[in-house]
N, C-alpha and C positions, 0 to 999 in steps of 0.2 A: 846504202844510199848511192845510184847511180851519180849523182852531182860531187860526192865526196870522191868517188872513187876515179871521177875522170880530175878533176884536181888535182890528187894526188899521182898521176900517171905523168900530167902534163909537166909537172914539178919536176921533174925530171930531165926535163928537155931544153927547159926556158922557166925560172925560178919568176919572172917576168909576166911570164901569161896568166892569164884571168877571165874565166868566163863572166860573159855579160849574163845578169840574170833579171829580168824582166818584169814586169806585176800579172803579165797574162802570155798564156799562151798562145802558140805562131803555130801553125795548122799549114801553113804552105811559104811557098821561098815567098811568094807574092806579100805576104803578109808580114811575112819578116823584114824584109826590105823595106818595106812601107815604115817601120817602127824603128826602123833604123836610118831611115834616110840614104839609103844606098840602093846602087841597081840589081834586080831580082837576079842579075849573074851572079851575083857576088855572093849569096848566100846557096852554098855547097849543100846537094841533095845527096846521101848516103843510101843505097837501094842495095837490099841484100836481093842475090838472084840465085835463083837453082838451076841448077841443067842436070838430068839423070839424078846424081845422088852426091855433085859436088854442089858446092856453095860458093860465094864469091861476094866481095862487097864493093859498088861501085858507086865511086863518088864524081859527081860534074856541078857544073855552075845548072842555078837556079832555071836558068834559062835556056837550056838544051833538055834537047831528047836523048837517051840512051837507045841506039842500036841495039835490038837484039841477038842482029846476026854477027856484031860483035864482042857480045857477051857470052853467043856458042861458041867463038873461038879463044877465047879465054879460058872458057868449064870443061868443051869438049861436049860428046854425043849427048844425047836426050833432047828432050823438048823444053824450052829457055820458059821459066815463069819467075813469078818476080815471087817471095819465100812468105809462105801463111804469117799472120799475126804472132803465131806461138814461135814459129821456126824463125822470126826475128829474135823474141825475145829468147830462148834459147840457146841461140849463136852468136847472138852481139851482147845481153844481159841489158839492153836497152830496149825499152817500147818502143813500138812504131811510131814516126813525128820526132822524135828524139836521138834518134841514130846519130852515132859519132864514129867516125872511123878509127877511132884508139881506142885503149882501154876495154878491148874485148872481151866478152866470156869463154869463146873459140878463138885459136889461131886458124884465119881465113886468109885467103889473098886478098889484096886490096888493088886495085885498080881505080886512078886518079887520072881525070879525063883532063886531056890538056887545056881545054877552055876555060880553066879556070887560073891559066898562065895570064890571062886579060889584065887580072886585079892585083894591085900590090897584095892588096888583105884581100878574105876570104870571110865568111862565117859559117863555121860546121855548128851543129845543133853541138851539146853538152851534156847529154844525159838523161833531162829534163826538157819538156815541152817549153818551157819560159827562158831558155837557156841557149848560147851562142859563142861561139867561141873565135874571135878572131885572129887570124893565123896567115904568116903568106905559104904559096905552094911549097918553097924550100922547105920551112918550117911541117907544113904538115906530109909532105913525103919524108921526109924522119921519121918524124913520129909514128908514121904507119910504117912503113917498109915499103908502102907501095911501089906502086909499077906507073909511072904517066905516058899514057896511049892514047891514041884518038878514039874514041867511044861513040861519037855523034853517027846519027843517021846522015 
């Protein structure tokens, strides 16, 4: 159970934290925002990207674009696409819409777009399509290892 398993990761970090779990699912930051009453920055998009034959996972506020051309300098050579539905689920063990930047099924690099320095809290998805996790940037660069870089176009 992807929801059990990011639980028990986070438990680790902050015995404190708690995914919000919802009655329906959120399909986009707009939508999530909306159900939470917060601004669509504030909930964290997780995009896993490929370039050549590396992988990468890039997390920003709801409300930004990711750069490409700073996702190739991140991966390195190849042509920058964003990873098939399977090559999600295979590398993060999340479906797509659900993407969380912890609790991996790959260890990936993680890259944390500064924009989402904006918001005290944050909300990354939790495993699950109904599911949210609120976090500040401190808190979840821990938890990832990440790297916080400018990403925006």
């Amino acid at each position: 159970m992807p929801l059990e398993r990011v639980k028990s990761f986070i438990k680790k970090f902050d015995e404190t934290l708690e995914p919000i779990v919802l009655n329906e699912e959120m399909h986009t930051s707009e939508a999530a925002a909306r159900m939470l009453g917060v601004e669509t920055g504030q909930i964290a998009k997780s995009i896993l990207f490929k370039c050549g034959s590396e992988f990468g996972l890039f997390v920003a506020a709801g409300d930004v674009r990711i750069d490409p051309k700073k996702v190739k300098q991140q991966l390195g050579p190849g042509k920058v696409k964003m990873a098939s539905a399977e090559e999600v689920l295979e590398m993060t063990g999340f479906q797509p819409g659900a993407v969380c930047p912890y609790a991996l099924a790959a260890n990936l690099p993680i890259y944390l777009d500064e924009s989402l320095a904006r918001f005290d809290t944050v909300y990354t998805a939790a495993g699950i399509p109904e599911s949210l996790l609120p976090v500040s940037l401190d808190v979840l660069k821990d938890m990832t290892g990440g790297t916080v870089i400018n990403l925006q176009k």
